[in-house]
N, C-alpha and C positions, 0 to 999 in steps of 0.2 A: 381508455386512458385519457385523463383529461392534458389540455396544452401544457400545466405547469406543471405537471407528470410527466410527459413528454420530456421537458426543456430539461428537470433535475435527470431522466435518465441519459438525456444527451450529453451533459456536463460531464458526468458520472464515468460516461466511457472516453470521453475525450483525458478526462482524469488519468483511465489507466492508461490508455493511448500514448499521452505526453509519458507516465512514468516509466511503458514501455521502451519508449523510444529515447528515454535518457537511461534504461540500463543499457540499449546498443549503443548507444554515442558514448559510452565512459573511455575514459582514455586508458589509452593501453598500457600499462605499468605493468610491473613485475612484479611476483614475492608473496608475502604479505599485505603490503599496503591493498593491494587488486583483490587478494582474498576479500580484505577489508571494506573495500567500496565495491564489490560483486554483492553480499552479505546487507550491508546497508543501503541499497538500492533494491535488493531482495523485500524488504523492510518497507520501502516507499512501496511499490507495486502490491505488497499485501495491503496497504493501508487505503490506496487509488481501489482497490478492488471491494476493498470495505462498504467505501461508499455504492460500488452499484450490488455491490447484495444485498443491501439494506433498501434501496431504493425497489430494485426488482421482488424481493420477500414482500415488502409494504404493500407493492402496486398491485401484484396477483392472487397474494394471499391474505384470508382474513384470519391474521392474528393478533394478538394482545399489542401494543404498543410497548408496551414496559419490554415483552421478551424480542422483540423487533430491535430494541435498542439496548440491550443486555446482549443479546447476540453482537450490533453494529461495535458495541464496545468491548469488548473480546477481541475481538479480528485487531480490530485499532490497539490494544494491547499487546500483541502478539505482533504487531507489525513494526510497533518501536521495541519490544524486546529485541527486533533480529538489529533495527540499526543502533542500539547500545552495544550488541555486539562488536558491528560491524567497525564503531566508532572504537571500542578494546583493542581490537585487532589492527586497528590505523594507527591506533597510538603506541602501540607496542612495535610495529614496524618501524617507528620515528626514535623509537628506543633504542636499536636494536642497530 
């Protein structure tokens, strides 16, 4: 593994690290809204996680580039699908 292989996969878990530890620090609310920002914080942690599979796929494994990053963007799709959710269900609370 070379140093700037290194450093992207050092970022990469500090990425999910941080997004970890801002779904424990979210505040404690009640109802819906906490559905809501449980769900879209659901959504960041898929997308912090995007980054180090993409990075770990690339480093260890020899595959195509295009499907390295057809896979990275999937995950990244599916990560803001949950916080559009997440974002529905905040807003419907505020409705509500």
């Amino acid at each position: 593994m070379t140093p700037l292989q290194f450093a992207t996969f050092v970022l990469d878990f500090v990425l999910v690290l941080a997004t970890i530890i801002v779904y424990v620090a979210r505040p404690q609310i009640g109802g819906q809204l906490a559905r809501g920002l449980r769900i879209l914080l659901i959504g960041l942690v898929i997308i912090g996680l995007s980054s180090l599979v993409e990075t770990v796929v690339f480093s260890l494994y020899v595959l195509d580039l295009q499907l390295v990053e057809l896979v990275f963007r999937v995950l990244i799709s599916f990560g803001f699908i949950w916080i559009i959710w997440g974002f529905i269900l905040m807003r419907q609370a505020f409705k509500d």
